[in-house]
C-alpha positions as CSV (number, residue, x, y, z in Angstrom):
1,X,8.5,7.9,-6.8
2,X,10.7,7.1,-3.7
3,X,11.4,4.3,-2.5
4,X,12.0,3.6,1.5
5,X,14.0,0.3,3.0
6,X,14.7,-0.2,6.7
7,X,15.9,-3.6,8.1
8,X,17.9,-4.6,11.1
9,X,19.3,-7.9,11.0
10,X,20.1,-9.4,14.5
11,X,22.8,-8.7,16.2
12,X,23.4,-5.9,13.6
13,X,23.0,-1.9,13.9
14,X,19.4,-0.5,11.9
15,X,19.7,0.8,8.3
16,X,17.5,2.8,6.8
17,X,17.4,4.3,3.0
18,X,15.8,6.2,0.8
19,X,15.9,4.6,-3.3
20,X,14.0,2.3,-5.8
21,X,13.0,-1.4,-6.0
22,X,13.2,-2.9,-9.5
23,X,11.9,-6.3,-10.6
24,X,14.3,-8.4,-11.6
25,X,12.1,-11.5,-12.5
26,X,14.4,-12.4,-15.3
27,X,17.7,-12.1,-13.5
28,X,16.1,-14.0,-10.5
29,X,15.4,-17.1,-12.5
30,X,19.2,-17.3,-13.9
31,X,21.3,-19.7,-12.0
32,X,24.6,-18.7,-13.9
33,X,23.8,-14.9,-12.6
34,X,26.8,-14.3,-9.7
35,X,26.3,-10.3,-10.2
36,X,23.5,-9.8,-8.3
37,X,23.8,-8.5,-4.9
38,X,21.6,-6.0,-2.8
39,X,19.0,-5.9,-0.9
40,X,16.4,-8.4,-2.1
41,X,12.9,-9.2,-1.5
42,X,11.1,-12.4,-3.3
43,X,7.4,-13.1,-3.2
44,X,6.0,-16.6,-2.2
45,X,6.5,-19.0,-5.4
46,X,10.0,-16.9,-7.0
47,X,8.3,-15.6,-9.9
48,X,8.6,-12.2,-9.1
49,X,11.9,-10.7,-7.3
50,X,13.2,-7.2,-6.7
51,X,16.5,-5.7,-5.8
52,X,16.9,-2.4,-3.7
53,X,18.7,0.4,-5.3
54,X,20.1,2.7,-3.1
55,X,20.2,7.0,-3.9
56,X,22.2,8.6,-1.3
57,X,21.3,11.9,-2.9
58,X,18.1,11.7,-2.0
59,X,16.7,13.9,1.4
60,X,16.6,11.5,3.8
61,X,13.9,13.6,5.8
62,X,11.4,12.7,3.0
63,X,9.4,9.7,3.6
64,X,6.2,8.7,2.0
65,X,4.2,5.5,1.8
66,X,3.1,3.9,-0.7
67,X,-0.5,2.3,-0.1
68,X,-1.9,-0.2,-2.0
69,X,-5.4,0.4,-2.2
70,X,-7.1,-3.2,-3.3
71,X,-7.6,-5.2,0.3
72,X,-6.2,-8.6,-0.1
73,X,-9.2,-11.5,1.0
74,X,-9.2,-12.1,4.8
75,X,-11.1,-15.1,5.8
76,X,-13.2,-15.7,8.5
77,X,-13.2,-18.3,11.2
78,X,-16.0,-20.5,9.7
79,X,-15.0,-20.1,5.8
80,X,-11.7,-21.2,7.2
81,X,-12.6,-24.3,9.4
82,X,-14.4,-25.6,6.2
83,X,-11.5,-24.6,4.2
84,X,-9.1,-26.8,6.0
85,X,-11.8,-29.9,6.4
86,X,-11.4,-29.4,2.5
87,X,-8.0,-29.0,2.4
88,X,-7.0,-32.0,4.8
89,X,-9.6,-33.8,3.0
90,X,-7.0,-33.6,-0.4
91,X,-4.2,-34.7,1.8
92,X,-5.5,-37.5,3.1
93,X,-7.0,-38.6,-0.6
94,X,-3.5,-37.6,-2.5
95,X,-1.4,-38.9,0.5
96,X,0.1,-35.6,0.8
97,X,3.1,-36.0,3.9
98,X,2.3,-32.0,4.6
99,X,0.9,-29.2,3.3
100,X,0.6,-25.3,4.6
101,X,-2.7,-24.1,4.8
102,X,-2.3,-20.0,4.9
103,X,-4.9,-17.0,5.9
104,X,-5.0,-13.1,6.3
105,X,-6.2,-11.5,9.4
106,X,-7.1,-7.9,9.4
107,X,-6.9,-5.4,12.0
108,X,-7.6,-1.8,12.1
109,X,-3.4,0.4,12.4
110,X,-3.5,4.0,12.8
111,X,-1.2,4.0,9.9
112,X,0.6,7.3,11.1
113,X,2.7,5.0,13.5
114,X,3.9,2.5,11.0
115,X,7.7,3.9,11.8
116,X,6.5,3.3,15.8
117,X,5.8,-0.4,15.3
118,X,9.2,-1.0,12.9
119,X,11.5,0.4,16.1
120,X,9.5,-1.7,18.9
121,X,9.7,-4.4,16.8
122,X,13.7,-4.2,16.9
123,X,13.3,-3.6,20.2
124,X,10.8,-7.1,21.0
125,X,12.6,-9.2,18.8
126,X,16.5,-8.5,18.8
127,X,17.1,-12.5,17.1
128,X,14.8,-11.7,14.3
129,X,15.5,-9.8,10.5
130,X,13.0,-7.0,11.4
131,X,12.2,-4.9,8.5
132,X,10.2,-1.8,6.9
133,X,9.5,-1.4,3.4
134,X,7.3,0.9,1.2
135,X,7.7,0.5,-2.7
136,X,5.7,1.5,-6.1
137,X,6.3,-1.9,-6.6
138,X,4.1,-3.9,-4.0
139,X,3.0,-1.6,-1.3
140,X,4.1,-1.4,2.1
141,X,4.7,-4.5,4.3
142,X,6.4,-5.1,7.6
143,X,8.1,-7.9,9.3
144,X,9.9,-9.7,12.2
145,X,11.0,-13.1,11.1
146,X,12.7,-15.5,13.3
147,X,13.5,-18.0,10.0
148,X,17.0,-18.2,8.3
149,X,17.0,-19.4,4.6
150,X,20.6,-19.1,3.6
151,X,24.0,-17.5,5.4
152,X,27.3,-17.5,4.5
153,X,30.3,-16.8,5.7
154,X,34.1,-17.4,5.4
155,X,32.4,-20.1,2.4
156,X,30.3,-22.1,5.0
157,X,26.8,-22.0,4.3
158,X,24.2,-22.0,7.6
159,X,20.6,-22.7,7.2
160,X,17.8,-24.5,9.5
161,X,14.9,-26.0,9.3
162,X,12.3,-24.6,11.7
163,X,8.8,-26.2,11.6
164,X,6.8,-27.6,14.6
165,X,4.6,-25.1,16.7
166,X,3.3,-25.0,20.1
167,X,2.1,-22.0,21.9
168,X,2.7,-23.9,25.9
169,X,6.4,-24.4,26.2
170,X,6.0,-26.4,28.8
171,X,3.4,-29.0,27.0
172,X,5.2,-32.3,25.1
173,X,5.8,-32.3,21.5
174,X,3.1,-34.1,19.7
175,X,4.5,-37.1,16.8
176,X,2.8,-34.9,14.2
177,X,4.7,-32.0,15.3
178,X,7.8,-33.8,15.2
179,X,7.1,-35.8,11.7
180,X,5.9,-32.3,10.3
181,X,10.0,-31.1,11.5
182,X,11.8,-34.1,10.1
183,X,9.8,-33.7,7.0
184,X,11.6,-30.3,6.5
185,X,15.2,-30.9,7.9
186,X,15.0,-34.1,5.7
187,X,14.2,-32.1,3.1
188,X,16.8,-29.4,3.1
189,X,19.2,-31.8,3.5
190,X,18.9,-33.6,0.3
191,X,18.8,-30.3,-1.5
192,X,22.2,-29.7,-0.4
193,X,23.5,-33.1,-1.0
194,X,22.2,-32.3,-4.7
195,X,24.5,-29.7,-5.1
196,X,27.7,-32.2,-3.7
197,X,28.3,-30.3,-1.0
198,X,31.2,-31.2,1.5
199,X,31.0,-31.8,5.9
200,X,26.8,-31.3,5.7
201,X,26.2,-31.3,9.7
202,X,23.0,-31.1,11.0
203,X,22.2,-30.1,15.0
204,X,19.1,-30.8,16.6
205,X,15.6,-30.9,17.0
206,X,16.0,-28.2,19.7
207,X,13.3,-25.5,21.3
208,X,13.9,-22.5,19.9
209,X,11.4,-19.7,20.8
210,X,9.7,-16.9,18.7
211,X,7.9,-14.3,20.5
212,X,4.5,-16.2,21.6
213,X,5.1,-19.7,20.3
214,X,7.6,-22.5,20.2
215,X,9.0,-23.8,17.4
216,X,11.6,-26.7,16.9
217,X,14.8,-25.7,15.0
218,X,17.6,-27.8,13.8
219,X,20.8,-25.8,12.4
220,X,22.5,-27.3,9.3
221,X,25.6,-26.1,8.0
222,X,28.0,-27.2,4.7
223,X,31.1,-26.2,2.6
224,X,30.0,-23.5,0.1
225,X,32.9,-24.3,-2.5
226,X,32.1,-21.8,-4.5
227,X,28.9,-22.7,-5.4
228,X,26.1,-19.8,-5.8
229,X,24.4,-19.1,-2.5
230,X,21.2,-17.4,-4.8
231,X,21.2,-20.9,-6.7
232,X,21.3,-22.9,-3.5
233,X,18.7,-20.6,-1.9
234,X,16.3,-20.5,-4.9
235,X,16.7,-24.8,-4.8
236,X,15.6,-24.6,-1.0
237,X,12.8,-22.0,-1.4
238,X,10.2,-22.1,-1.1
239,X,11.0,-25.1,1.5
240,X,8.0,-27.5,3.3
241,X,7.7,-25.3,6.3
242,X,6.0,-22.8,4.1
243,X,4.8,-25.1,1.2
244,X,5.0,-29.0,2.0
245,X,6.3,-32.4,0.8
246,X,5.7,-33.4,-1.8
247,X,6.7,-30.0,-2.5
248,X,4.9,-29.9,-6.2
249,X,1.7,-31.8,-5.0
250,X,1.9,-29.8,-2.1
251,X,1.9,-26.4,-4.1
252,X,-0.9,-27.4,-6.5
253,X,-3.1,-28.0,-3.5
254,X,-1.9,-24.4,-2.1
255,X,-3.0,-22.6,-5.2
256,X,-6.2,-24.7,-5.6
257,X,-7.4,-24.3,-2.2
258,X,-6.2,-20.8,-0.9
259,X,-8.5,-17.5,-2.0
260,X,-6.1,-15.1,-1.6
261,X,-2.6,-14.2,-3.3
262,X,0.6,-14.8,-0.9
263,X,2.9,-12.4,-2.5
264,X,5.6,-11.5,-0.4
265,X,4.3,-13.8,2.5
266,X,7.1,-16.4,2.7
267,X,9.1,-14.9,0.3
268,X,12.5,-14.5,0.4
269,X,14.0,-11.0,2.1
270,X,17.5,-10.4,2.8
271,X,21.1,-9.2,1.7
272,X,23.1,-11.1,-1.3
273,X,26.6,-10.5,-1.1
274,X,29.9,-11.3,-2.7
275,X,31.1,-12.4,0.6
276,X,28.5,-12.8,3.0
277,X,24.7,-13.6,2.7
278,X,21.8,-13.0,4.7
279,X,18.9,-14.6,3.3
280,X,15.6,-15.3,5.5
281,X,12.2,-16.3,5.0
282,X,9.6,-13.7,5.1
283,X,7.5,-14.8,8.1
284,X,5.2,-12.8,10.7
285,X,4.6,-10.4,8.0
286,X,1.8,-8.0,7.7
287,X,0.9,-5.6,4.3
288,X,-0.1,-1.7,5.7
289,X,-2.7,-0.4,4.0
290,X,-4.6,3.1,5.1
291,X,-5.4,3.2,9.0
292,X,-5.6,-0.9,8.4
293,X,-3.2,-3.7,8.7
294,X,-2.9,-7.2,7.1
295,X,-1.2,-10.0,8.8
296,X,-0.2,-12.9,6.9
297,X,-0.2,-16.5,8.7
298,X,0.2,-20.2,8.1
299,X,-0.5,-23.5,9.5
300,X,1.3,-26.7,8.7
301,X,-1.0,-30.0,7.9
302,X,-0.9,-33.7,8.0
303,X,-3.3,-36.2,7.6
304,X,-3.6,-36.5,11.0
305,X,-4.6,-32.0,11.6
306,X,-7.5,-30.8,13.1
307,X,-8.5,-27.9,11.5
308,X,-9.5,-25.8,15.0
309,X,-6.2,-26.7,16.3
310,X,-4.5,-25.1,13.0
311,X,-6.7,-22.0,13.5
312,X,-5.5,-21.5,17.0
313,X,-1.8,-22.1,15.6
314,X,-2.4,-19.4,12.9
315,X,-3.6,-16.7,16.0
316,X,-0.9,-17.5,17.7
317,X,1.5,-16.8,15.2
318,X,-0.6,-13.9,14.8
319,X,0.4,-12.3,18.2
320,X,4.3,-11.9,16.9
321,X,2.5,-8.3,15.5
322,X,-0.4,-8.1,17.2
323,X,1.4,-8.2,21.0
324,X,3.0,-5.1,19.5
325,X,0.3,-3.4,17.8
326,X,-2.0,-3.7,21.1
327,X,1.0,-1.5,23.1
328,X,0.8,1.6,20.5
329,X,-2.6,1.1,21.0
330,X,-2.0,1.6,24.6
């Protein structure tokens, strides 16, 4: 069975390829491993991760998808309000600092322009990894993420936190928006300073926009020396902008509370190379199943949330896809 990869990475020309995705669970959990480079996809917690094998002998007019046929669980409005009652109940009991509360939301895709909404999505988001890919392995998902994990260049290694939401530019920044940021940029921070690495500079909070909402970013950069960007990378993920702080607590109450499987949802997706990495995290990302399409979403709480207000944040964040699936609808 074929394989199919395409990915644009901004700033960067489309690729598209024709091969096979192999797991490489083992491999992935190796720190000492310096080999491994390719195309790479991670699901949510690292404890499954495939590498892209390209086979340029294969006809690159042939194209199939592969469907996965079980629907994954998409709440509804009301099981989710009492969901996140529940769920900011545990944080304010366990004195959790944040957790991220995730959903699906279904829609009905004529399936037959999948390829259609991977090239408008290049074309809406030219700052975002936009990708398509349909594999044996896990189905057939698509993306547009905004959200850099790990780059490196030239032995400098860039990465950001980006956590804080608001669909109004023009409203004010609430303090749980802004705790809920320093949370995360603290966070990736002391990674890095784990791993003694030289001239860690941090820039921001600063506005940085994503399709329909707002999110703040700050840009933090350090001296490689020579140390694995996959070890660094599986250290930071998966960071508190897609799990929390405490980041164990945090995950416990993830997996006690949420019905419905992540998988490559906030994963990691990207290029691992011998000399320059691009490593994001999988975000406004949507599994394509038969004439129907599931969109992944997630809100960040604190003890101070109100569960309506993380709803709307989660159908905001919905509208990255959705903006461009209602224009092939069109």
């Amino acid at each position: 069975m074929i394989d199919m990869l395409l990915f644009r990475f901004p700033g960067s020309e489309k690729n598209e390829l024709k091969g096979n995705f192999s797991s490489l669970d083992e491999v992935s959990k190796n720190d000492s491993d310096k080999k491994l480079q390719g195309f790479i996809f991670s699901n949510f917690d690292n404890s499954a991760c495939y590498l892209f094998t390209p086979d340029f002998s294969l006809d690159e007019t042939s194209s199939e998808f592969h469907f996965k046929k079980e629907k994954p669980y998409s709440i509804s409005k009301d099981a989710y309000l009492h969901q996140a009652a529940d769920f900011l109940q545990e944080i304010q009991n366990q004195n959790i600092g944040k957790a991220i509360l995730s959903r699906i939301k279904s829609e009905n895709f004529d399936s037959s322009k999948t390829f259609e909404l991977y090239h408008q999505l290049c074309e809406t988001y030219p700052e975002a990894l936009v990708y398509l890919v349909s594999s044996v392995e896990f189905g057939t998902w698509i993306g547009a993420s905004p959200e850099v994990l790990v780059e490196t260049d030239d032995d400098i290694l860039y990465t950001m936190a980006l956590a804080g939401t608001k669909k109004d530019a023009k409203t004010a920044w609430t303090e749980k928006e802004m705790e809920e940021h320093e949370l995360v940029s603290d966070f990736i921070v002391d990674q890095l300073k784990n791993f003694e690495l030289n001239n860690i500079e941090s820039v921001g909070p600063f506005e940085s926009e994503a399709g329909p909402v707002t999110h703040l970013q700050t840009n933090i950069n350090a001296d490689l020396l020579g140390k694995s960007p996959w070890t660094i990378t599986k250290s930071l993920h998966p960071t508190p902008a897609v799990s929390g702080m405490p980041r164990n607590e945090a995950l416990k109450l993830i997996e006690k509370t949420e019905k419905h499987q992540r998988e490559l949802y906030a994963g990691i997706v990207g290029v691992l190379d011998s000399e320059t990495t691009r490593l994001f995290v999988n975000l406004r990302c949507a599994q394509i199943q038969e004439n129907e399409i599931f969109l992944y979403v997630g809100g960040g709480f604190t003890a101070e949330s109100i569960p309506l207000d993380e709803w709307s944040e989660t159908e905001n964040k919905s509208k990255t896809l959705l903006n461009v699936l209602n224009q092939l609808k069109a």
